[in-house]
Residue, then its C-alpha position, 0 to 999 in steps of 0.5 A: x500500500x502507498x505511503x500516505x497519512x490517515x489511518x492506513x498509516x497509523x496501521x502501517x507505524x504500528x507493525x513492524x515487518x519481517x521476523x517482527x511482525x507477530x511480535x507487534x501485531x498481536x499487542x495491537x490486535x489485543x489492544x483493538x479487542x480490549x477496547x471495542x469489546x469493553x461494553x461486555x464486561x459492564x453488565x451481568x449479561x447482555x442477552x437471554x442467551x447468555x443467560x441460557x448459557x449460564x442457567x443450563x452450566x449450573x445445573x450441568x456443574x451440580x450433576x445435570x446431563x446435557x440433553x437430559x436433565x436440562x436440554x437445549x437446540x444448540x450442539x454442546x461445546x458451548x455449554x460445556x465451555x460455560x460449565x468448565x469456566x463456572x466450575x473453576x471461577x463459581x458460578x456467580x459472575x460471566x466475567x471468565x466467559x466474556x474474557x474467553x469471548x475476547x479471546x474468540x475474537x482475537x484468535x479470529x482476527x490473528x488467523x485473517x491477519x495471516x491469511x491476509x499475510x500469506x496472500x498479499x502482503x504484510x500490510x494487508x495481514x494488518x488490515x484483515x486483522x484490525x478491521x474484523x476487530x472494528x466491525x465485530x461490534x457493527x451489530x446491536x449491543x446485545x448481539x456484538x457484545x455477548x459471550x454467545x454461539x457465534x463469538x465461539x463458532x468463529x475461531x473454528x470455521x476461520x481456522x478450518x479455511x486457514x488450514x484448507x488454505x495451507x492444504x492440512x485438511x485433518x487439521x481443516x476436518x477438525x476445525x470444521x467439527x469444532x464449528x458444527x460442535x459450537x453451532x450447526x451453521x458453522x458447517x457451512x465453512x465446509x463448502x470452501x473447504x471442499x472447495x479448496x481440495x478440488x482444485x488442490x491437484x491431480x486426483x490421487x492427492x485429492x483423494x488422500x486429502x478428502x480421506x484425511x478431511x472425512x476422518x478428522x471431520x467425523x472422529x470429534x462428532x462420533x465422539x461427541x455422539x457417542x458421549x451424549x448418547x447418539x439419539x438424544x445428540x441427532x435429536x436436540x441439534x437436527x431432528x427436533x426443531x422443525x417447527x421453530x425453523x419455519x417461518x410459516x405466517x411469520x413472513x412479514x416479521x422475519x423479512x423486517x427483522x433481516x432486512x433491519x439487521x442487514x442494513x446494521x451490518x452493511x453500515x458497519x461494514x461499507x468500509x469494506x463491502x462498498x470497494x468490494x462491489x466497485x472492484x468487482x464491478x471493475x474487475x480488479x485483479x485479487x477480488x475473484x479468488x474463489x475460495x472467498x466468495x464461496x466461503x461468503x455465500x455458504x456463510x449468507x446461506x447459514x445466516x438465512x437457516x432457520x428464518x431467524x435474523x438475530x442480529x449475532x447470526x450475521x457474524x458469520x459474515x464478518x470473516x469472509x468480507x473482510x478478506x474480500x474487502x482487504x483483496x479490494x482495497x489493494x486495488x484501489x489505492x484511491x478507496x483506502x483512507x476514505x474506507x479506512x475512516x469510515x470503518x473506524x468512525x462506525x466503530x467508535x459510534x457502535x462503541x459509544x452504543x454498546x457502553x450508553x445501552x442497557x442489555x436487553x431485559x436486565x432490568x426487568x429480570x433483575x426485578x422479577x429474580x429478586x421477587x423469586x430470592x424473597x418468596x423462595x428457599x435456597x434450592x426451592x425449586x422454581x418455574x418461569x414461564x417465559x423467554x428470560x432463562x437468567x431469572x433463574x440465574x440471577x437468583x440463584x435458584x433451580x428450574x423445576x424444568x429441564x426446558x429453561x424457556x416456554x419456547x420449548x414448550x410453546x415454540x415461541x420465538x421472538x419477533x415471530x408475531x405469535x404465528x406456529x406458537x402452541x402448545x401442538x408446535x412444541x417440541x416431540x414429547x416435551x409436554x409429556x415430559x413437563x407434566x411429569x416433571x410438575x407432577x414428580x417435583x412440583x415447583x414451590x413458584x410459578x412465575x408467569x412472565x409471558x407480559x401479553x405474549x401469545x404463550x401466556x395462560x390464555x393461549x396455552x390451556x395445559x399451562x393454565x390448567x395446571x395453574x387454576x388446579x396447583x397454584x394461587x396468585x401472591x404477588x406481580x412484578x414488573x408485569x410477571x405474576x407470581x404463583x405460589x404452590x397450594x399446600 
């Protein structure tokens, strides 16, 4: 890149090149990290996943089985994650999880600096670094600041293009596997994988090369099956959720809320999606390595699986266009200060809004939490009926249910307009289960906190029922009512 002022020469002093290089670049690179992921650390958690997270860890670090005694959607390398880290630090605080979310982001940003090393020059190895760190928190606070599925599924699918890039495809099957173990959509980066072993040579090394990718792809999830027991494992991460992957009746909803989050994400990140469309359109040399633009659209296919538009889905964007930004903006000199700038001046406003904002709910979960903490023992088990799985968390009590959210039970998801929500929708079997489990340990508190929304009492006849039978109303909170058990 040519010598100028502005930010691509403040990106130019701060590393030095050769033997040097890593030496310099890492500090900055973890600085840039420190620094535009500082809003994580201000509150207790940012988003209901979070909070999932942290309720279903307790219950697997005193004794829970994961897919048992307390189940989720997603594969298990995050709750485990979570589990580990509350089992050495306690369980009381996510601060060890958000660091190890700062660590997610800088070995992503380390491994698109070398990709960008070894293709083109030291300088863009810098660039693809630092400019992931500045547009990974392009999205809404809750979504960019929170130690969630994505943060952790990056590390593996950049590692897995990095290994295929270096033509290691064991390593590359593990790291793929590492992705689909964090969340499903992360198999995606095996498409350029694929890719990439295609056209790495003539049949016979293919051949040896698609062997070792197969065996270093399955042996982690045989593992891993093996350990959960297969069933429940295919289960809980393919077979049982049909029904909350369909947007049917909800089209208008999941078409806003896309288009919103794309709109956030393509604001972020114009500093390198604007001179990748111009490159493209101009056909500037570098921009149509293959790999990257396959590895983009498997990523946008995996953002629009499942027609949910979370904002945190479209990090998996970031790798990819980045790479395809920094091969754009070698070749136009002319685009790099204005892109440069620009990305840095979003940055800054995403920051100034993830330290300005609340987390999404906090306040209210906080209230209704302290509410269960005065009308419950300590391990009095207890029931929220709602999307707020951190009240369980926050005060410190059990859930009288391995299913942590009415969504299991309702197929509720947010911004869905209350389409497909009842309790036919729910989960195979979950209903059986849940009346079991009321019928075995019958909860000291019934918190219901569906505020109006189509899984509430009235739309939902078995939870009603079991209501009007067991339970009499004590108290409300913040809109959630609270309903103690008939002795």
């Amino acid at each position: 890149m040519p010598r100028d002022g502005g930010p691509s020469a403040v990106l130019r002093a701060a590393v030095p090149a050769g033997r040097h290089y890593w030496r310099g670049l890492l500090p900055l690179l973890a600085a840039v990290a420190a620094l535009t992921h500082l809003p994580s650390f201000l509150h207790v958690v940012w988003n209901p996943d979070e909070g999932f997270l942290a309720t279903e860890a307790r219950l697997l670090s005193h004794g829970g089985v994961l897919y048992q005694t307390v189940v989720d959607r997603k594969p298990p390398l995050v709750p485990w994650l979570y589990e580990g880290a509350l089992r050495l630090f306690g369980d009381t605080s996510l601060w060890p999880l958000k660091v190890l979310a700062l660590a997610a982001h800088l070995a992503t940003a380390a491994l698109l600096a070398s990709l960008a090393r070894r293709r083109w020059s030291d300088r863009a190895g810098v660039l693809a670094g630092v400019g992931y760190l500045l547009v990974s928190i392009g999205l809404a606070p809750e979504d960019s600041q929170a130690a969630t599925f994505e943060v952790f599924m990056l590390p593996w699918t950049v590692a897995a293009f990095w290994c295929a890039d270096r033509r290691r495809w064991a390593p590359a099957g593990l790291a793929v596997a590492g992705a689909v173990l964090t969340k499903q959509t992360g198999g995606a980066v095996l498409l350029p994988v694929l890719w990439m072993l295609w056209r790495s040579g003539p049949h016979a090394r293919r051949g040896r090369g698609a062997a070792a990718l197969a065996a270093g792809f399955a042996v982690p999830l045989l593992a891993a099956a093996s350990a959960l027991g297969f069933s429940r494992f295919v289960f809980w991460t393919v077979t049982g959720s049909g029904s909350y992957v369909s947007a049917s009746g909800a089209w208008l909803a999941v078409a806003g809320r896309g288009l919103g989050n794309a709109g956030i994400v393509a604001a972020a990140c114009a500093g390198f999606l604007v001179p990748a469309a111009v490159a493209v359109r101009r056909r500037t040399p570098g921009t149509g390595d293959g790999d990257l633009w396959v590895w983009l659209a498997a990523s946008a296919v995996a953002v629009v699986t499942g027609f949910q538009f979370y904002g945190h889905y479209y990090l998996q964007l970031l790798p990819p266009l980045v790479l395809i930004g920094v091969a754009a903006l070698r070749g136009l000199p002319r685009w790099r200060r204005p892109a440069l700038a620009w990305t840095a001046l979003a940055a800054c406003g995403f920051l100034a809004w993830g330290l300005a904002a609340p987390p999404s709910g906090l306040s209210h979960s906080g209230s209704v939490a302290a509410a269960v903490s005065d009308r419950t023992a300590p391990g009095e088990r207890v029931l929220v009926w709602g999307m707020h799985p951190e009240v369980y968390w926050l005060a410190h009590r059990p859930p009288a249910s391995r299913y942590l959210t009415a969504g299991f039970l309702t197929n509720f998801s947010g911004g869905r307009d209350g389409a497909r929500v009842g309790e036919r929708y729910a989960v195979p079997g979950a209903w059986q289960t849940f009346r079991d489990e009321m019928r075995r340990h019958p909860p000291g508190l019934v918190v219901d906190d569906s505020r109006g929304q189509p899984y509430g009492p009235a739309q939902v006849p078995a939870f009603r029922d079991l209501l009007r039978r067991r339970y009499r109303p004590v108290a409300t909170c913040d809109g959630a009512v609270l309903y103690a058990l008939r002795r």
